[in-house]
N, C-alpha and C positions, 0 to 999 in steps of 0.2 A: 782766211776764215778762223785758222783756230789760232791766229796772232790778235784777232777782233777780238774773242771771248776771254782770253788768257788777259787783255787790257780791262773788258769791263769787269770781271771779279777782281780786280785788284782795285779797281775804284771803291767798289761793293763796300769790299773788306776795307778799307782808306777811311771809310763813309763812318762803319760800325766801330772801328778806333776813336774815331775822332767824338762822336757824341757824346761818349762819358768824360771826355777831357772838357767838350763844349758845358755839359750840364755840371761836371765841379766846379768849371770855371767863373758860371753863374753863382751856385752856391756859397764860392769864396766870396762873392759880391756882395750876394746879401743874405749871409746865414740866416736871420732874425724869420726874414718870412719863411722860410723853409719849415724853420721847427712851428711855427703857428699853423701853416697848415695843415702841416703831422698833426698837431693837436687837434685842430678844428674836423679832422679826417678822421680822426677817432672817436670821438663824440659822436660824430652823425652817424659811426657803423654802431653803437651801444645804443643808440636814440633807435635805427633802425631795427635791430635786435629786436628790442624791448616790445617796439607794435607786433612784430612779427607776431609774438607769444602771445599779446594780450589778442590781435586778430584769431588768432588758432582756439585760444580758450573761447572767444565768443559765437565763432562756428562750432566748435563741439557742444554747447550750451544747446544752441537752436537745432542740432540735429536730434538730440535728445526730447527736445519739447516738441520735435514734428512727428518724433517715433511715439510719442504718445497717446492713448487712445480717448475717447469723448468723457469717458469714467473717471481716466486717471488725469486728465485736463481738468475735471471739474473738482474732485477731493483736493489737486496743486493750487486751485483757485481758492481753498479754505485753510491753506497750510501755513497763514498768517506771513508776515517780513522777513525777507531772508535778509544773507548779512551784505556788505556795501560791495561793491566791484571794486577791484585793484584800482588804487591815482595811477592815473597814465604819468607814463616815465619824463622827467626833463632833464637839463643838462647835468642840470650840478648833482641831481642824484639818479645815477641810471639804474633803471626798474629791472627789479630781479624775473626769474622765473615766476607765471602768475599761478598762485596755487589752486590744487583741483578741488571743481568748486562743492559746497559739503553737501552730504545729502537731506535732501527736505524731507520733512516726517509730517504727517496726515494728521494734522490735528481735527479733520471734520470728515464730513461726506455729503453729498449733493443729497436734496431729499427725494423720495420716492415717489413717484407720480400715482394716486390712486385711480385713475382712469375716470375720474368723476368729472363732469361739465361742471366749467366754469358758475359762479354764481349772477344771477341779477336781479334787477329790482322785480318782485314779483307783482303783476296786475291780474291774473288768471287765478283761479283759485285755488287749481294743480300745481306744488311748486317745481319750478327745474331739477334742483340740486336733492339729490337724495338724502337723508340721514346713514353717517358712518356707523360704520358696525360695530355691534354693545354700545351705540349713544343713542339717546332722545331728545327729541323737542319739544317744547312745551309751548305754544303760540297762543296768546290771548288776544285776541279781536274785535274791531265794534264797527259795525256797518249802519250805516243812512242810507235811506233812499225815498225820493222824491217823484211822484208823477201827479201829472194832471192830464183830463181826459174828460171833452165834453161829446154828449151826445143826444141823438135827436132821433124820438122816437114816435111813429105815424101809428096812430090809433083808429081802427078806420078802415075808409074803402076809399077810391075817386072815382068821378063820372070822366071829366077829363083831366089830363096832367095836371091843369090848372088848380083845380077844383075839387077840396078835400071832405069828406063826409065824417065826422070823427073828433079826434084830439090828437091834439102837436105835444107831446110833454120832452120838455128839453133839460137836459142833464149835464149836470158837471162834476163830475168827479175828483178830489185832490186825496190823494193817497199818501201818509206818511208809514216808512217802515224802519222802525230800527232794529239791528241782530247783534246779540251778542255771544260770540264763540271762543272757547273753549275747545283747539284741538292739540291732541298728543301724538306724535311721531315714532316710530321706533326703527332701529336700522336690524335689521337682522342677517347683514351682509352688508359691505362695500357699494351690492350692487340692488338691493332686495330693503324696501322699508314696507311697514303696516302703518295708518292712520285710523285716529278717531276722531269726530267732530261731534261736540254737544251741543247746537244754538239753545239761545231764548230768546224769544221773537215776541218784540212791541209791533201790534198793529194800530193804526186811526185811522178812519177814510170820514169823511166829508159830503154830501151829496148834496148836492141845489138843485133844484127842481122845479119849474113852474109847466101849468098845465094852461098853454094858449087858446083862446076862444071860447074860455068858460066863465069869461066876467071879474074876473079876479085878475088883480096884480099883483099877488101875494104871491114872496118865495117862502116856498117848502124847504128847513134844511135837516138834515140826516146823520146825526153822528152815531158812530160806533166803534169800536174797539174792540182789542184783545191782547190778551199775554198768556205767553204759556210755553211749556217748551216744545223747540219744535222737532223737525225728525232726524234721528238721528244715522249718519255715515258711517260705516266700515270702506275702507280702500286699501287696495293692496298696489305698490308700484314696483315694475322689474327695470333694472337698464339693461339693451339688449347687448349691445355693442361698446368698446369701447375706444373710441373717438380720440380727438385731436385737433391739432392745428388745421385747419383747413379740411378737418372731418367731421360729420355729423354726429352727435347721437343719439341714438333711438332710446325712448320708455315709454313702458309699456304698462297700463292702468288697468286698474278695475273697481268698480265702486259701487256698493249697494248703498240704497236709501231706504229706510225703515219710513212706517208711517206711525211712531211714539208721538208725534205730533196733534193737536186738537184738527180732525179735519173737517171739512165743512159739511157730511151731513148729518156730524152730531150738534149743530148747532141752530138754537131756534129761527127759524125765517117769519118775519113781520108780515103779520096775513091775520085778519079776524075772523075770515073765512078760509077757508081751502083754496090753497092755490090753481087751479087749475078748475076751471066750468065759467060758467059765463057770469057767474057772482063771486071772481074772486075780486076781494079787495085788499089794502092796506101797501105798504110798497112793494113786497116783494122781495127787499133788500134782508141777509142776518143780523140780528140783532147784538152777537156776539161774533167776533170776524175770528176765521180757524186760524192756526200757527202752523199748519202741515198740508202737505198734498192731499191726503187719504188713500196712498197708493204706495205700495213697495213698488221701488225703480229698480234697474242695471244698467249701466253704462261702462262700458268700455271705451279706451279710449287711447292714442296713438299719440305720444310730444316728442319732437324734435328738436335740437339745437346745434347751431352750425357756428364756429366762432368765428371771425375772420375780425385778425385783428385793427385797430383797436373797438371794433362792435361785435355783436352777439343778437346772429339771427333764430328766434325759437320762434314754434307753431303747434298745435295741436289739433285730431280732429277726434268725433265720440259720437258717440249714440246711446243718447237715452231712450230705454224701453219701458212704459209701463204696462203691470200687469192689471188686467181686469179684474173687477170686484162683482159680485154677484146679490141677488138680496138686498138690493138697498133702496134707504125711503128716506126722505127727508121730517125734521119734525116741523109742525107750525104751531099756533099759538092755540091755549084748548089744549094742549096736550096731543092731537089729531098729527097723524104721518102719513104723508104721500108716498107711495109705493113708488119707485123709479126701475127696478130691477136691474138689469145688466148694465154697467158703465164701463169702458174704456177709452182713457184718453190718448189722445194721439202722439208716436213717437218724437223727438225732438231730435235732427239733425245738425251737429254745430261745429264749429270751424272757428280758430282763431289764428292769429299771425302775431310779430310784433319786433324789436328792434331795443336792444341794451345797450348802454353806452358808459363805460366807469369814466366818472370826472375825476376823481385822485383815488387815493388809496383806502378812501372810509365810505364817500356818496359815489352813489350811481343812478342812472335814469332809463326809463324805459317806456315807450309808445307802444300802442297797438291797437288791433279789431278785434272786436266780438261781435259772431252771428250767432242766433240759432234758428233753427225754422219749424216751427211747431204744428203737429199734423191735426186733424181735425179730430172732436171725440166723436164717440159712437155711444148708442145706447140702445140695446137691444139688438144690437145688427145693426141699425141705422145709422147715419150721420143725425146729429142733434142740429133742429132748424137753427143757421145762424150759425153753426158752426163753420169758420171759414181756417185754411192755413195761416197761420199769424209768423210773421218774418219781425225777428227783433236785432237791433242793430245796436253796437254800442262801443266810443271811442274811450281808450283810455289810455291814459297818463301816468307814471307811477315814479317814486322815488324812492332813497332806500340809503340811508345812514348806517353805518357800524358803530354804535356806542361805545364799543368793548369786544375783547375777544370772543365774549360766551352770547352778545345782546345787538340786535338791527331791529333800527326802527324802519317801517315801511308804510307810506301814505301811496293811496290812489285814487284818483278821482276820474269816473266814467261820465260822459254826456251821451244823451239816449238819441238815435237816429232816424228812427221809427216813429211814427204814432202810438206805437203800443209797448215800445219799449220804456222803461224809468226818465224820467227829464235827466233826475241827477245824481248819482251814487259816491260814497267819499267812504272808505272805510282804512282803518288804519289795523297795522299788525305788529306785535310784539313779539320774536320768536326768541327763543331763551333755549341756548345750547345744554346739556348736562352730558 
């Protein structure tokens, strides 16, 4: 056994003699390749090197931009070209140590978010966007609107449905109205603006008339008109909240309506007699058409806006109240006044919705609804005969240009839904920053 072991370490050792005699012996063969691959074997460990370092620089780079926070990512993102990264190393010239890389300086800062909703094209008469704090706006506006409305009116008794005792007088109405406004804005907060609105209101209405069964085929027709200024707005708007991406925001309105406006029973009504008794004549229509309610309103009122990109859902809802007037008589012709005493008319409940959409960086578009629903008057206590809830509906379309920093232009054009809503309204806006 221990003649076996004593044999194979001497082999062992035989083995480890003989290889370095083996590998000079090759080298005497052929020195040439020996030294080339020395060369070639030192190149690849300097090539090697070389990534090594520039790999290391480029992990410490990225550990430092992940250790960054949302702030200082976004000031990095203004801090304009930094300078080129190290040429990666090759043979003939192996890459030194990569230097550390220099510190960037903040030439800017991300800007500050005023928590204000988005803007859009406005079709509503409330705008979305509030006026910024110590700025104004100065919007000039010019409104159309168009309706028609016939109607048919039984004079008269019947024996049977068929069969009428009386006069048919059938009516057609075509109403033209133009408005021209004048409102000023003010921000007295970020979050908090006041408005004024001044109109002056063109009215024409149109009346055709004929009266069936009375031998004639003569139309009757009825012009009249008016201008004058109409009544003028105060509004106050809060935003309650403020919002975001995928967050709503609320404001919050208030708006009184003055009655500076001509209203209708200071204007003559067409009557040669006294309207009312069994000998009233003449049509009954004014001779001169008002520019105002004749009522101080209040309205308060609730707009949302929801943004989800790239659209922009708002809505709002309000209530108009007016308040009753006392003492009052209309004049007729003769200089003669019908006593009417207590009026009030009926509240206005209304609701709108609608849908924003920016096409580039200057135009945007916007759809939506308008209702309102209008309650009956009263006079005296009473319901006035005839007086029904009147439901007005009305589709609109709007679009909305940036001219310039300080100027947007805004077109909208409404179609009416209703019977008793306008056929067709187009009113354009000027808002001018200061």
């Amino acid at each position: 056994m221990q003649l076996a072991q004593t044999l194979r370490a001497g082999s062992i050792g035989l083995a480890l003699i003989m290889s370095p005699i083996a590998l000079a012996v090759q080298e005497a063969a052929d020195p040439r390749s020996a030294d080339e691959l020395a060369a070639q074997l030192k190149v690849l460990k300097q090539e090697l090197a070389a990534q090594r370092q520039l790999l290391q620089a480029l992990q410490a780079e990225l550990a430092a931009q992940r250790r960054l926070g949302d702030a200082q990512l976004a000031a990095e993102r203004g801090a304009g070209p930094q300078q080129a990264a190290p040429a990666q190393a090759t043979p003939a010239a192996p890459a030194q140590a990569a230097p550390a890389a220099p510190a960037r300086e903040t030439v800017g800062q991300a800007p500050r978010r005023d928590g204000r909703p988005p803007e859009v094209a406005p079709i509503f008469e409330a705008p979305g966007v509030l006026t910024a704090k110590g700025k104004y706006v100065l919007e000039p506006s010019l409104q159309f609107g168009y309706s028609s409305n016939n109607r048919v009116a039984l004079v008269g008794y019947t024996i049977i449905p068929a069969l009428l005792i009386g006069l048919i007088d059938v009516r057609e109405v075509k109403r033209n109205t133009v408005t021209g406004t004048l409102a000023g804005r003010f921000g007295l907060s970020n979050r908090t603006e006041i408005e004024v609105r001044l109109p002056y209101v063109y009215r024409s209405d149109s009346t055709v008339s004929r009266e069936l069964f009375t031998g004639t085929a003569v139309e009757r027709v009825f012009d009249t008109s008016g201008k004058a200024l109409g009544d003028v707005e105060l509004a106050l708007r809060h935003q309650l909240n403020d919002g975001g991406v995928d967050k709503p925001y609320y404001i919050a309105g208030l708006r009184v309506k003055t009655r500076t406006g001509r209203d209708p029973f200071e204007v003559v009504t067409d009557c040669t007699r006294r309207c009312v008794g069994e000998n009233a004549s003449g049509t009954g229509l004014p001779l001169d058409l008002p520019t105002g309610s004749g009522f101080y309103s209040l309205q308060p009122n609730l707009t949302w806006l929801f943004p989800s990109d790239p659209a922009i859902f708002f809505g709002s809802i309000s209530y108009l109240h007016n308040f009753k007037r006392s003492n009052l008589s209309r004049q007729v012709l003769a200089g003669e006044f019908e006593p009417l005493g207590e009026v009030k008319p009926g509240g206005v409940v209304g609701f709108n919705f609608g849908m924003g959409l920016a096409l580039n960086e200057r135009a945007s578009l916007s759809l939506g609804y308008d209702h309102a629903s209008m309650g009956r008057t009263k006079q005296n206590g009473a319901v006035v005969p005839g007086s029904v809830r009147t439901q007005l509906g009305t589709l609109l379309m709007g679009f909305s240009y940036r001219l310039n920093a300080k100027r947007t232009l805004n077109v909208a054009v409404g179609a009416g839904l209703t019977r008793d809503t306008p056929d067709i309204t187009l009113s354009v806006r000027l808002p001018m920053n200061f």
